[in-house]
C-alpha positions in Angstrom: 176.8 79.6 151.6 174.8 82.1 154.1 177.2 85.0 153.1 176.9 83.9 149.4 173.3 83.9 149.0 173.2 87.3 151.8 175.8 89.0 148.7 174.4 88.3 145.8 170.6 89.5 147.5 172.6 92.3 148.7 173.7 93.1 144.8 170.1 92.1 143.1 168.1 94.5 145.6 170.8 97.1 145.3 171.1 97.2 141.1 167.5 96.4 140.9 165.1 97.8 143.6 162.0 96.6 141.6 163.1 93.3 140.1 160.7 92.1 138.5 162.2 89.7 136.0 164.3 86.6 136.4 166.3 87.6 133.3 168.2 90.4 135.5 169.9 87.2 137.2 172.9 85.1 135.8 171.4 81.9 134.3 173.8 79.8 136.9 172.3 81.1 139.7 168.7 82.2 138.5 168.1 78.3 139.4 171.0 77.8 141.8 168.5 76.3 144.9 169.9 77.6 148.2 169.0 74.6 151.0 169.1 75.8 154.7 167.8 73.9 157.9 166.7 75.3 160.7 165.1 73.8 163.5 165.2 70.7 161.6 163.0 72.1 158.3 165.0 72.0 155.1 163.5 74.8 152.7 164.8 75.5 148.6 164.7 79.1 147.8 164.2 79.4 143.9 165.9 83.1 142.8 163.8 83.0 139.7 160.6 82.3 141.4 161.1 85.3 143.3 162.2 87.7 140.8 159.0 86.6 138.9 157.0 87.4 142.1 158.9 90.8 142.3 160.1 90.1 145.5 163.6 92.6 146.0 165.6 90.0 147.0 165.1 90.6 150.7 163.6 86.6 151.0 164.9 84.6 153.6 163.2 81.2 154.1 163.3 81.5 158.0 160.6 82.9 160.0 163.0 83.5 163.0 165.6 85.8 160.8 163.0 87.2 158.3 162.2 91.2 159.5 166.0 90.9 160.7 167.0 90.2 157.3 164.7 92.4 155.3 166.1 95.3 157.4 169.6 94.6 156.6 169.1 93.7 153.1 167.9 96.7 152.1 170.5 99.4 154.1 173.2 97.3 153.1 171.3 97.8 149.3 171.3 101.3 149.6 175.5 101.5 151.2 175.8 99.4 148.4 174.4 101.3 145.7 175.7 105.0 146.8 179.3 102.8 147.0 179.0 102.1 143.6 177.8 105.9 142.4 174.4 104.1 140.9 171.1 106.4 140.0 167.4 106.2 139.6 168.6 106.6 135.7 169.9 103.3 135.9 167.1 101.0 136.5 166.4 98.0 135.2 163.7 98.3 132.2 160.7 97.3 133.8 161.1 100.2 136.7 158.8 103.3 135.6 160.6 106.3 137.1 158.3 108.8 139.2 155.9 106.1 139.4 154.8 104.4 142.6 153.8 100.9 142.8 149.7 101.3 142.6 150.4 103.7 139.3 152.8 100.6 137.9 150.1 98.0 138.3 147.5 100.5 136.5 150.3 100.9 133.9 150.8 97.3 133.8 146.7 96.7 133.5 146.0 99.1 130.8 149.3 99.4 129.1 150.2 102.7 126.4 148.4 105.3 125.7 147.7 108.9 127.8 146.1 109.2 130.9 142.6 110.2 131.5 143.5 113.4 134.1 145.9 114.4 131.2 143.4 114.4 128.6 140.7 116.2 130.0 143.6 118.9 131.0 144.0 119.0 127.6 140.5 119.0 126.5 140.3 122.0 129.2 142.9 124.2 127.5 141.7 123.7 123.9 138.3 124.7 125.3 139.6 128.0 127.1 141.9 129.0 124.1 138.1 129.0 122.0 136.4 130.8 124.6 139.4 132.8 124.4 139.4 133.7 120.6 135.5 134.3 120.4 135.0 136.7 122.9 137.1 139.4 120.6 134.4 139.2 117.9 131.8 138.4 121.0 128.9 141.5 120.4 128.4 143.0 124.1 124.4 143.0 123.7 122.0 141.3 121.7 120.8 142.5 117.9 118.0 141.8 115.8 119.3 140.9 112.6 116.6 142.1 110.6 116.2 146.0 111.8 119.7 148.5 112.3 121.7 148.8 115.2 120.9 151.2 118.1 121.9 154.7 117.6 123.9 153.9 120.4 126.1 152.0 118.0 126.4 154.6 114.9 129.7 155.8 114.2 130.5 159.2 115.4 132.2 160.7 112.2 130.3 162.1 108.9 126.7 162.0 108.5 126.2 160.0 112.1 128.0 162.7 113.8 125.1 165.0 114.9 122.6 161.5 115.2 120.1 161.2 112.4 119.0 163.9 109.7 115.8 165.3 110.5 114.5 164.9 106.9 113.6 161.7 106.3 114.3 162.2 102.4 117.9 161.6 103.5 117.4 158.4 104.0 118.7 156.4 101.0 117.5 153.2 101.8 119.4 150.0 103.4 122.0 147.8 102.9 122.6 144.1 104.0 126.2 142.9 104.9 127.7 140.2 103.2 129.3 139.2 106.5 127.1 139.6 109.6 123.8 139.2 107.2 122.7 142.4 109.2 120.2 145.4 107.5 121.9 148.4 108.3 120.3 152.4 107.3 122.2 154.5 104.6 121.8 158.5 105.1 123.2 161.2 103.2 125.7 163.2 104.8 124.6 166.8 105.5 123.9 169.4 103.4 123.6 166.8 101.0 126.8 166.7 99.7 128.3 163.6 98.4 131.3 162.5 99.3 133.8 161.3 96.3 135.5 158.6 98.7 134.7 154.9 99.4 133.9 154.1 102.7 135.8 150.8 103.4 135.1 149.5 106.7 133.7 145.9 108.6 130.6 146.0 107.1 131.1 146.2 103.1 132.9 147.9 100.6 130.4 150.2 98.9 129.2 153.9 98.6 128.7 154.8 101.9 126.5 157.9 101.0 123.8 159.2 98.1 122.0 162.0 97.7 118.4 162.2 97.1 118.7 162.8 93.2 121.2 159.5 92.5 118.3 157.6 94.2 116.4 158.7 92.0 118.1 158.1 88.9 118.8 155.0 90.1 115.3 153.9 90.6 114.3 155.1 87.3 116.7 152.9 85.7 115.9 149.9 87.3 112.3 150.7 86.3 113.0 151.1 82.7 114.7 147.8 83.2 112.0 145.9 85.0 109.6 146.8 82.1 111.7 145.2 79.6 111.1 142.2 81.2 107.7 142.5 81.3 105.0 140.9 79.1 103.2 142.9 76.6 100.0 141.5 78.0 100.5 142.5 81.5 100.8 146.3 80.5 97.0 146.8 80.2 94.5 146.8 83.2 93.0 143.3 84.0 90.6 142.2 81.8 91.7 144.8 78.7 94.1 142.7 77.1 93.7 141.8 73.7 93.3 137.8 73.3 95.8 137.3 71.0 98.8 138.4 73.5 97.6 136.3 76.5 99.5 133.2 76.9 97.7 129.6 77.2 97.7 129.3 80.9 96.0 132.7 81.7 92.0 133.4 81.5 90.7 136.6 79.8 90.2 138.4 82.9 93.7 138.2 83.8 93.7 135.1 86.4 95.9 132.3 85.9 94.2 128.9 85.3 93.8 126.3 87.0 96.2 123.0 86.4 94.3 119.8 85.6 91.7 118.9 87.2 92.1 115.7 90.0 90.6 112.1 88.8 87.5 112.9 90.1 84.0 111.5 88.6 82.5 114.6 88.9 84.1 115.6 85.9 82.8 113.2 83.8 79.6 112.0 85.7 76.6 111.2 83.6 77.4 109.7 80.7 77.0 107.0 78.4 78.7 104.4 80.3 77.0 105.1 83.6 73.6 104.6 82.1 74.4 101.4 81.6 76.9 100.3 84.4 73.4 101.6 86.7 71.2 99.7 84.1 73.4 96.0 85.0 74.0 96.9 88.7 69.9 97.5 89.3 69.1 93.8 86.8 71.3 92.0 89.3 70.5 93.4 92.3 66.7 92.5 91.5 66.8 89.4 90.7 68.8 88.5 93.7 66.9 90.5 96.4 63.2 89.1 94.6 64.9 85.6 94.9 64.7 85.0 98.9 64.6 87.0 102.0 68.1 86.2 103.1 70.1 89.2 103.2 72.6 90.3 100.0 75.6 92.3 101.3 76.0 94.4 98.8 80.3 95.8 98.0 81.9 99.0 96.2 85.6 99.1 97.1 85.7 102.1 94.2 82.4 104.0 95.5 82.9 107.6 94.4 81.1 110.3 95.7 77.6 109.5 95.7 76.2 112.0 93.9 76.9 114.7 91.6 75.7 117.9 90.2 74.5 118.2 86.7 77.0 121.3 85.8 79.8 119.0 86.2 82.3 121.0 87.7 82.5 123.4 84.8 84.2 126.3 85.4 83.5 129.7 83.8 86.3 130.0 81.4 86.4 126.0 81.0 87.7 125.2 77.6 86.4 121.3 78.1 84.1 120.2 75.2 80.6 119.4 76.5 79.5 116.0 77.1 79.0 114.0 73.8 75.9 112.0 73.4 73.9 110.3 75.1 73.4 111.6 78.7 71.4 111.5 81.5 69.7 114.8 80.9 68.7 113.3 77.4 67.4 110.1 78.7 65.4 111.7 81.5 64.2 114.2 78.9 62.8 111.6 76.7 60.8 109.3 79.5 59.8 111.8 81.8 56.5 112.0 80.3 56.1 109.1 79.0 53.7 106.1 80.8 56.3 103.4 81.8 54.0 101.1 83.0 54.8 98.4 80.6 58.7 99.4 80.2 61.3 97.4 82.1 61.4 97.3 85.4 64.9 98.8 85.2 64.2 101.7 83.6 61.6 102.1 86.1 63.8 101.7 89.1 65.9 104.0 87.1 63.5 107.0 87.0 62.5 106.5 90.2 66.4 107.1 91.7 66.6 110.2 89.4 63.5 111.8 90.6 64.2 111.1 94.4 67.1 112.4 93.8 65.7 115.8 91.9 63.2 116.1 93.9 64.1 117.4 97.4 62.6 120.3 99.4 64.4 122.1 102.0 68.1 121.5 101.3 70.7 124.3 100.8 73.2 123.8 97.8 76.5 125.2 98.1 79.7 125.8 96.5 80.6 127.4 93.1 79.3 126.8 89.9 79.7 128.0 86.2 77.6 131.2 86.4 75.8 130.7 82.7 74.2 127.6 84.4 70.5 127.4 84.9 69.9 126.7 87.9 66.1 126.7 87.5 66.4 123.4 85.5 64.3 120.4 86.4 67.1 117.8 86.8 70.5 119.3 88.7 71.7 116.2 90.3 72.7 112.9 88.6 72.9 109.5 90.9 75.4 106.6 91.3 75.8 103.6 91.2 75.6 103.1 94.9 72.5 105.4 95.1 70.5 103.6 92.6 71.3 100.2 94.4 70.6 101.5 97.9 67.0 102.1 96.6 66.4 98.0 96.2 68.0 97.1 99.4 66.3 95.7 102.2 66.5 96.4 105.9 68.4 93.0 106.3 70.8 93.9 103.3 74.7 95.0 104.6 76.3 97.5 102.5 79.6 98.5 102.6 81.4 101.4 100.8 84.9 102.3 99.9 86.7 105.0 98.9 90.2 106.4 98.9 90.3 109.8 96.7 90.5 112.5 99.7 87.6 114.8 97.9 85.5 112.2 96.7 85.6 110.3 100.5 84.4 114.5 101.7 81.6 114.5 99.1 80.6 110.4 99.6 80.4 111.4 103.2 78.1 113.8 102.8 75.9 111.8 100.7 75.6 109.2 103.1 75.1 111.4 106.1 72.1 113.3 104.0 70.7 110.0 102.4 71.3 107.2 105.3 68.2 108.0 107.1 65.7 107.6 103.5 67.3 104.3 103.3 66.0 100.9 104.9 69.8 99.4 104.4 72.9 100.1 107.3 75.7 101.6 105.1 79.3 101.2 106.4 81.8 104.0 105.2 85.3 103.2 105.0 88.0 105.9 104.0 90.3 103.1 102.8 91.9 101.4 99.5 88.5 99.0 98.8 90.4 96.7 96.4 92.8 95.8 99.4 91.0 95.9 102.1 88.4 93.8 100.1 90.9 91.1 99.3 91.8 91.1 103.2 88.3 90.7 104.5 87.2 87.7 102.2 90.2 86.2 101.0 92.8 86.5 103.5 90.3 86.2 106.6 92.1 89.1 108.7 91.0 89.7 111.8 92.1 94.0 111.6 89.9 93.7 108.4 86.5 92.0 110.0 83.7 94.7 109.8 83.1 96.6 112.7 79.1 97.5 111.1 78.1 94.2 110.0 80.4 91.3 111.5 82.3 88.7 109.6 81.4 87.4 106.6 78.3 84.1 107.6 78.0 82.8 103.8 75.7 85.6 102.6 74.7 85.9 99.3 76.3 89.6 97.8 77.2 91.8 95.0 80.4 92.9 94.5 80.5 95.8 92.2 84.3 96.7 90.4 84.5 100.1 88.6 88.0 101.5 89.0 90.1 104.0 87.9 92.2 102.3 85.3 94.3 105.5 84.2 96.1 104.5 88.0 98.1 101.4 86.3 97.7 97.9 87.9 94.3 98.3 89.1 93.4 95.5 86.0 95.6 92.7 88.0 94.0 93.7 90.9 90.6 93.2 90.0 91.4 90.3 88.0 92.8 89.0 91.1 89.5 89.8 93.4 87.3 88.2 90.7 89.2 85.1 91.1 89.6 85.4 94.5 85.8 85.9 95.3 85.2 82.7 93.3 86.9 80.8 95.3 86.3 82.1 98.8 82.9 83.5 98.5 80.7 81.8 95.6 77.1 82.8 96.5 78.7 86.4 95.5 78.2 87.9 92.2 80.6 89.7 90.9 80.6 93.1 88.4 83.3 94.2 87.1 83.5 97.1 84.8 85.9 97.8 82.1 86.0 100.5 78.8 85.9 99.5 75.3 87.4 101.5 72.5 89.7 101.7 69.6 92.7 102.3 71.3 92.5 99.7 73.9 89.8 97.3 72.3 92.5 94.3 72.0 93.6 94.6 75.6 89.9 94.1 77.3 89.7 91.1 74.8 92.9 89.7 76.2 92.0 90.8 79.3 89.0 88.5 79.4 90.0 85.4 78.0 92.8 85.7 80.5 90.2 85.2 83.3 88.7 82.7 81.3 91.8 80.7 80.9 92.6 81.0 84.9 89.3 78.9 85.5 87.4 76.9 83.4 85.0 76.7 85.9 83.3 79.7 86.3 80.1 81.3 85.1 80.9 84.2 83.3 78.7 86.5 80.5 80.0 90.2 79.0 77.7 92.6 78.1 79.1 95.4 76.1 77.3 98.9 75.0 78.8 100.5 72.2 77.6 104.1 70.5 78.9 106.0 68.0 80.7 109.3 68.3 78.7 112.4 66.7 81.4 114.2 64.3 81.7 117.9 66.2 82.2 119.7 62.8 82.9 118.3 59.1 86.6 119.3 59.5 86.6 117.4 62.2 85.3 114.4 60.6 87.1 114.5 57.6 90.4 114.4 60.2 89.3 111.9 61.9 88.5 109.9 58.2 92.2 110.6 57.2 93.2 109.0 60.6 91.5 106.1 60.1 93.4 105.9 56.6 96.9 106.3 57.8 95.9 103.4 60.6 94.6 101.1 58.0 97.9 102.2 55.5 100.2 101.6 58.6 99.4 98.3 59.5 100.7 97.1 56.5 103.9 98.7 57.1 103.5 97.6 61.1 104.4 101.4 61.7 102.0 104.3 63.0 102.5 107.2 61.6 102.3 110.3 63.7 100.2 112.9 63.0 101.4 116.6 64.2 98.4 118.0 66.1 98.3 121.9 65.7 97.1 124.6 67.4 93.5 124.2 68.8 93.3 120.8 67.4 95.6 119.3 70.4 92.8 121.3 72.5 89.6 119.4 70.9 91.3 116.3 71.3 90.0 116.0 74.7 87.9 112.9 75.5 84.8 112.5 77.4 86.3 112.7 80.9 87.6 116.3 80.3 91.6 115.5 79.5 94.0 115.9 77.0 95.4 113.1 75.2 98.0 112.4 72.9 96.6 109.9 70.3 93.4 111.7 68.5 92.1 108.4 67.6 90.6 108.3 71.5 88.0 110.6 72.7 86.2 112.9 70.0 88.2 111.8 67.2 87.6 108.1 67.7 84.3 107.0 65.7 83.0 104.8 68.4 83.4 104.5 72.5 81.9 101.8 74.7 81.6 100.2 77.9 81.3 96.5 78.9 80.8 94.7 82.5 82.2 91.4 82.9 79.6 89.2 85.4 80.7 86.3 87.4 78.0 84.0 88.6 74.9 85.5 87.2 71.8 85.3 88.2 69.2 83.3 86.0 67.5 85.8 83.0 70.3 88.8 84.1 71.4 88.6 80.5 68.2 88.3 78.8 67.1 91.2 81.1 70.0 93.6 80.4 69.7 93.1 76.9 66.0 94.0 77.0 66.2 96.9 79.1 69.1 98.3 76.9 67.0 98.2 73.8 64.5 100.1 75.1 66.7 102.7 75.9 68.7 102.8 73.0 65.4 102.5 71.2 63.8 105.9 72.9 67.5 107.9 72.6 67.2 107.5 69.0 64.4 109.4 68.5 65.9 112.5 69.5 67.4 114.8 66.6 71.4 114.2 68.0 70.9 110.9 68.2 73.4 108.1 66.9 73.6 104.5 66.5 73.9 102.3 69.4 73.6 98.5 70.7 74.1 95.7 72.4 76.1 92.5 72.7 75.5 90.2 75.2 77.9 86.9 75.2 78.7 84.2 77.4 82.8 84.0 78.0 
């Protein structure tokens, strides 16, 4: 049994020097246990066990024969082997040739795949074979790609051969290569002579050399060419042209106009519609602030800029129709000398704000203006809303002021920094969206959006004034949303809200406010609504806009519009009151009426009867003037 078990060893570790498998083994004797006692212990040796545990076959279950054995299991392994004219070829499968045993048990932990050492070899010799290929086209010094190359660097053959020419009429300009995007200097060769050849070498494939006289044929033809492309206009000195060849975009002095001008107030300041959004704003505000002594925290999220001049940012080759009647000019014309003892006290909280305003010594005005205006005139600035109420507030009255136009925030600025010491009320100026930030601050109760100036909101009474620019899109869901909003969170507020009346869009401010009225039943609301008729500019122009009213009245049987080309300068006069074009000519000039209305939440008691009065009167004094049209008043409760 000994010698048995001793042969077959002898064969496994000779065949198989890393056996690591019992499947090398004959089935009969993979499990064929071997029982031996020595010293009274019995032990089983298992020969697939040990295969498994890649043992070489040199196992013995003694410890008195063990080193003994190991030692003459492997020589008689090798005699064995050499005896039977076996090779390293031959191994078993699972033996890795050239391989020791720590790189088998790596290859056994991470099997496939290369090495790392092998890669980055690799990674190595890809790298040098670049290096290797860029160095040919490698430059030995650095170049400016935007001047020549050093002399150093000219070629030594034709018209480089003696250096450069000592004329400098030889040179013929430069040329750029296609391929190294360098400028490079063209001479002529010397004497002048040209050559009949193409130079062909790394840089481009073009005349190499020119004399002086192809240069300047050349240049004359490209001359004669650039004039053809040139407009007939531009051929006369600036400011010589006839009218009738400069384009649209291009003044009479030769400079190009300017684009259209930004939504800015100043362009349209003055008007109709601020008489009487200052006229509502100055009835509220009284009757609150004569009420009690408890503060009223007066809110513009749309503040504008303050002030504004009177020329209204006309510029000298403006083509903007003037402003249609009424304005401020004409109302301040007609009650500046008049006793306005017994008027309304509106209109004389309104004259006063217009001649604080004027009537400044020791201030610098700056910027441009149109040069044909007067600046001698009495009345050169025209106030605000926010001016005219900052005149009733108190010391204890909050005021806060938004705005989020960059140039009207830089002018409102300067308005309050000029102004904030002649008032008795703290003004807090906030460069922000108002309509958001106001929605934050009394709705949503955000702590980011408590003021910084005047603290969070204690229950004061307030007046909330909403003009925005509607021509933005959404800002009517907005403020319908704040006037809701401020009715529910903040009721001892009242709440202004502006909006424009017209033909165009007289429909949508009537669904407009009977969709507030809908959304609660319970709240206090009156419009008041100015309307004046449009002054015809010219009897053609009345009798256009007459025909336009015709083809309206004849379309709406129909339920079609029917378009009306606009030609020439008539797309040109269709500009409305604020100064831009539009694309309908029954709004603006062509329309026979405009208007305004302010929808008022939570009046005060008498604000309507007030308003009403005070309106009157005004209308009442504008129509004694020779331009004067018809104009009135409708106050409503919603």
């Amino acid at each position: 049994m000994a010698s048995l078990s001793g042969g077959m060893l002898l064969g496994i570790s000779a065949n198989h020097h890393y056996c690591d498998k019992a499947s090398l083994l004959p089935p009969a004797v993979a499990r064929w246990p071997f029982k031996w006692r020595w010293l009274g212990h019995a032990c089983t040796v298992d020969a697939s066990s040990s295969a498994q545990r890649g043992w070489r076959g040199d196992v013995l279950p003694t410890a008195f024969g063990w080193h003994c054995c190991r030692a003459l299991l492997a020589t008689g392994g090798v005699l064995l082997a050499r005896a039977l004219g076996l090779s390293a070829s031959r191994r078993g499968p699972g033996a890795d040739a050239g391989l020791g045993r720590l790189s088998r048990r790596r290859a056994k932990s991470n099997p496939g795949g290369t090495p790392a050492p092998v890669l980055r070899r690799r990674k190595r010799e890809r790298q040098e074979r670049k290096e290797e290929k860029l160095e040919r086209f490698r430059s030995k010094f650095t170049m400016d790609l935007e001047r020549p190359p050093p002399m150093s660097r000219n070629p030594k053959t034709g018209a480089w051969k003696d250096g450069r020419p000592e004329n400098e009429e030889s040179r013929q300009g430069q040329i750029k290569s296609p391929w190294t995007g360098q400028v490079y200097d063209r001479w002529a060769p010397q004497g002048g002579k040209q050559i009949r050849t193409d130079r062909q070498g790394g840089l481009s494939r073009a005349r190499s050399f020119q004399t002086s006289m192809q240069r300047r044929m050349q240049q004359a033809v490209e001359e004669q060419k650039r004039d053809a492309n040139i407009p007939e206009w531009k051929k006369y000195a600036p400011g010589a042209a006839p009218l009738h060849l400069l384009p649209a975009n291009i003044n009479p002095d030769g400079t190009k106009k300017e684009g259209p001008p930004p939504q800015r107030h100043a362009y349209r300041a003055g008007g109709f519609a601020d008489i009487f959004k200052q006229i509502v704003v100055q009835t509220v505000l009284d009757l609150k602030v004569k009420k009690s002594d408890k503060p009223v925290w007066y809110v513009e999220p749309c503040a504008g800029e303050g002030e504004y001049h009177v020329s209204r940012m006309r510029a000298e080759y403006d083509d903007r129709l003037p402003m249609m009647f009424p304005k401020v000019e004409d109302l301040w014309s007609v009650l500046k000398d008049q006793d306005l003892t017994y008027t309304p006290p509106e209109i004389q909280g309104w004259m006063k704000a217009v001649s604080m305003l004027n009537n400044v010594e020791g201030w610098e005005v700056k910027g441009n203006s149109n040069p044909g205006f007067d600046k001698d005139q009495e009345l050169q600035w025209l106030p605000s809303t926010a001016f005219v109420a900052l005149g009733l507030l108190r010391k204890q009255d909050p005021v806060t002021l938004w705005e989020d136009g960059r140039i009207a925030f830089a002018a409102l600025y300067n308005f309050v920094r000029n102004w904030s010491s002649r008032f008795d009320a703290h003004i807090e100026l906030l460069y922000k969206d108002g309509l958001k930030y106001a929605k934050r601050r009394w709705m949503e109760r955000r702590p980011g959006a408590v003021s910084e100036a005047h603290g969070p909101p204690k229950g004061q009474r307030g007046l909330v004034f909403l003009d925005p620019d509607y021509t933005r899109g959404g800002e009517a869901e907005r403020c319908k949303e704040l006037l809701l909003g401020f009715w529910k969170h903040w009721r001892a507020a009242t709440v202004v809200m502006v909006y424009p009346i017209g033909p165009g869009y007289e429909i949508k401010a009537r669904k407009f406010n009977k969709q507030i009225r809908e959304a609660d039943r319970t709240m206090d609301l009156i419009t008041v609504e100015a309307y004046c008729e449009n002054p015809a500019r010219s009897s053609s122009e009345a009798d256009d806009s007459d025909d336009d009213d015709e083809a309206d009245d004849s379309s709406s049987e129909t339920g079609h519009k029917k378009a009306k080309p606009i030609r020439g300068d008539k797309a040109d006069d269709s500009s409305s009151e604020t100064g831009h074009k539009k694309a309908k000519p029954i709004r603006g000039d062509k329309a026979k009426w405009r208007g305004c209305g302010v929808l008022i939440s939570m009046p005060p008691f008498t604000a309507e009867q007030r308003i009403e009065a005070a309106m009157n009167v005004i209308f009442e004094e504008l129509s004694k003037m020779p331009q004067a049209t018809p104009m009135h008043v409708i106050v409503e409760r919603l």
